[in-house]
C-alpha positions in Angstrom: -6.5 -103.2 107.7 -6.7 -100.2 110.3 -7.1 -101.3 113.8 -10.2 -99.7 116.0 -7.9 -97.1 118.0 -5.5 -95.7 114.5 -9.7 -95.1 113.5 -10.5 -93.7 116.5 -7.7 -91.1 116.4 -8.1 -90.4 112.5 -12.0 -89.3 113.6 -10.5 -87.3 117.0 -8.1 -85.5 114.2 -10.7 -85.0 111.5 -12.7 -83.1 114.1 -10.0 -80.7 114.8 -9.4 -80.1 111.6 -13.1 -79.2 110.9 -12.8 -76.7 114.0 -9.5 -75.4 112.7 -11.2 -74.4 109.2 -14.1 -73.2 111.4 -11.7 -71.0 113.1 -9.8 -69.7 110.1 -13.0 -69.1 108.2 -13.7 -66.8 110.9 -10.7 -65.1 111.0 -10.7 -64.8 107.0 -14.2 -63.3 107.4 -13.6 -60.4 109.6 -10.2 -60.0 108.2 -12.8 -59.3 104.7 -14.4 -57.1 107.0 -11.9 -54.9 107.7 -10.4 -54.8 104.1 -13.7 -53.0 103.5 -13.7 -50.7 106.3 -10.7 -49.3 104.8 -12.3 -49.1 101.5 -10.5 -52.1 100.0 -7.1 -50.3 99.9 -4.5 -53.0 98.6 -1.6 -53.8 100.5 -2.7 -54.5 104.4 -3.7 -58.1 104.2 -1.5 -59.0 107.0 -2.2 -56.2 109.4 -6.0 -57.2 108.3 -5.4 -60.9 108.9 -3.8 -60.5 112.6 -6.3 -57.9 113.9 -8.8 -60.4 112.8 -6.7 -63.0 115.2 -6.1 -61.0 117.8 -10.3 -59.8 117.7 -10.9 -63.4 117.8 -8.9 -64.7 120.5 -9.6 -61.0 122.6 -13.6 -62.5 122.8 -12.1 -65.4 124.9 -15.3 -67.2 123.8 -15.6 -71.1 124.6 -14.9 -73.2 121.2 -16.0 -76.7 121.8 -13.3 -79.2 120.8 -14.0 -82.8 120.1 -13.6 -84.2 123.8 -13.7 -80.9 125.6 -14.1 -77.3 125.9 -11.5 -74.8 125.5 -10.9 -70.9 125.2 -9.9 -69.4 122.1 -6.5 -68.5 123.6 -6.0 -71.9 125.0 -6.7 -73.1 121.7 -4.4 -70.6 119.9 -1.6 -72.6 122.0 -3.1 -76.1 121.1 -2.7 -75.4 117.5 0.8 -72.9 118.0 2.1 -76.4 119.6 0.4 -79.4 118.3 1.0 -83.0 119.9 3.5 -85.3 118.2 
């Protein structure tokens, strides 16, 4: 049997995960986006992927976390370093 606080947490957890799909599906998009710009010429899925990151975390936008709000870049390091 789970105690109230290990369910607590698993919920607090879940919701970061649902914001860190949220985020990558964003990413993923406009990295799409740029693969089409080019004219879908194979071979620059990274450079693709990490402008789309870098676009991302330049708009500095507020992404609202489960108990709080937080910048993308703050939230870059929040997920670069996650709590043990």
């Amino acid at each position: 049997m789970q105690s109230a606080s290990k369910t607590v947490t698993t919920t607090r957890d879940m919701r970061w995960v649902y914001l860190l799909q949220d985020i990558e599906a964003q990413v993923r998009r406009r990295a799409y986006e740029l693969y089409e710009q080019r004219g879908k010429k194979d071979g620059h899925h990274l450079e693709d992927w990490l402008q789309a990151e870098s676009e991302l975390l330049r708009q500095g936008r507020n992404i609202q976390s489960p108990n709080s709000t937080f910048n993308s870049v703050e939230l870059a390091m929040i997920s670069a370093f996650p709590m043990k």
